[in-house]
C-alpha positions, 0 to 999 in steps of 0.5 A: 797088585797085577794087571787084570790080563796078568790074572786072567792068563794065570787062571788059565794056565791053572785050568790047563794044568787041571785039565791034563789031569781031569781030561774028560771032567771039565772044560773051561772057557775065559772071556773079557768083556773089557778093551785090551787096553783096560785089561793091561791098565786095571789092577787087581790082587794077585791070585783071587781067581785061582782059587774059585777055579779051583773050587769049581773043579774039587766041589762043583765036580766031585761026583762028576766023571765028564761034562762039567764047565767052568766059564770065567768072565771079566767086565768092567761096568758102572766103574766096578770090575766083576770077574765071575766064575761059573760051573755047571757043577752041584751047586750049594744048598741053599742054607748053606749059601746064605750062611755063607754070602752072610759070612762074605759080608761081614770081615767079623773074625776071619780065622772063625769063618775060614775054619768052618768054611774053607780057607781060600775064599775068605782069604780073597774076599779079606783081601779085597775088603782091606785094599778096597773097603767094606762094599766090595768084595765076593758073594756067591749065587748057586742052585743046587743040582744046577749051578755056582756063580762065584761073583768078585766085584772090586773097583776101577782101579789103574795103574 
């Protein structure tokens, strides 16, 4: 477990990473909405936005040369935090999205859904539903040709 100010930073270090690489595909911005206080005092797993971003670039971007954005966001609202990482990139069909926030919800057998859909996130949402139970967790909101919002929402958790 690390401070949210920790994870946000590493996030941000991995997109400045990306970007050297992929100088024209994207851009990225990173906001909290939370008091720098809470940001130091809140803890959450280590390594759960990386991922996201990562998605975000390799999937949202793939057909893109230039002019994507990714926009990560932390708030801390009706004693949850929702981190929520946006890209103006492809999209997920939307079969394909309900197969996969029903994937999301169910902690059923985790080597089967990482199998047929990508290791990462069902790596972070099994974390966070093993450290704080069956409501939180990460679901997905997308349009295809438009958009993907990856939403992560865990509990006010303190030092």
């Amino acid at each position: 477990m690390v401070p949210i100010r920790n994870e946000m930073e590493h996030v941000q270090l991995y997109l400045k990473i990306l970007k050297k690489r992929y100088v024209k595909k994207f851009d990225f911005e990173i906001e909290s909405f939370m008091r720098v206080s809470d940001m130091e005092s809140f803890l959450v797993p280590k390594l759960i936005l990386q991922p996201l971003a990562e998605n975000a670039v390799h999937h949202g971007f793939e057909m893109i040369q230039e002019g994507g954005k990714i926009h990560i966001s932390v708030d801390c609202k009706e004693k949850q935090i929702i981190f929520e990482v946006y890209d103006n990139g492809a999209g997920i069909e939307k079969e394909t999205l309900e197969s996969l926030n029903k994937a999301l919800q169910s902690t059923g057998n985790f080597e089967l859904q990482s199998n047929q859909n990508g290791y990462g996130i069902f790596n972070i949402n099994a974390r966070i539903k093993n450290v704080f139970g069956e409501e939180y967790g990460l679901h997905y909101e997308s349009e295809e040709g438009k958009y993907t919002v990856a939403k992560l929402i865990l509990p006010c958790n303190k030092k």
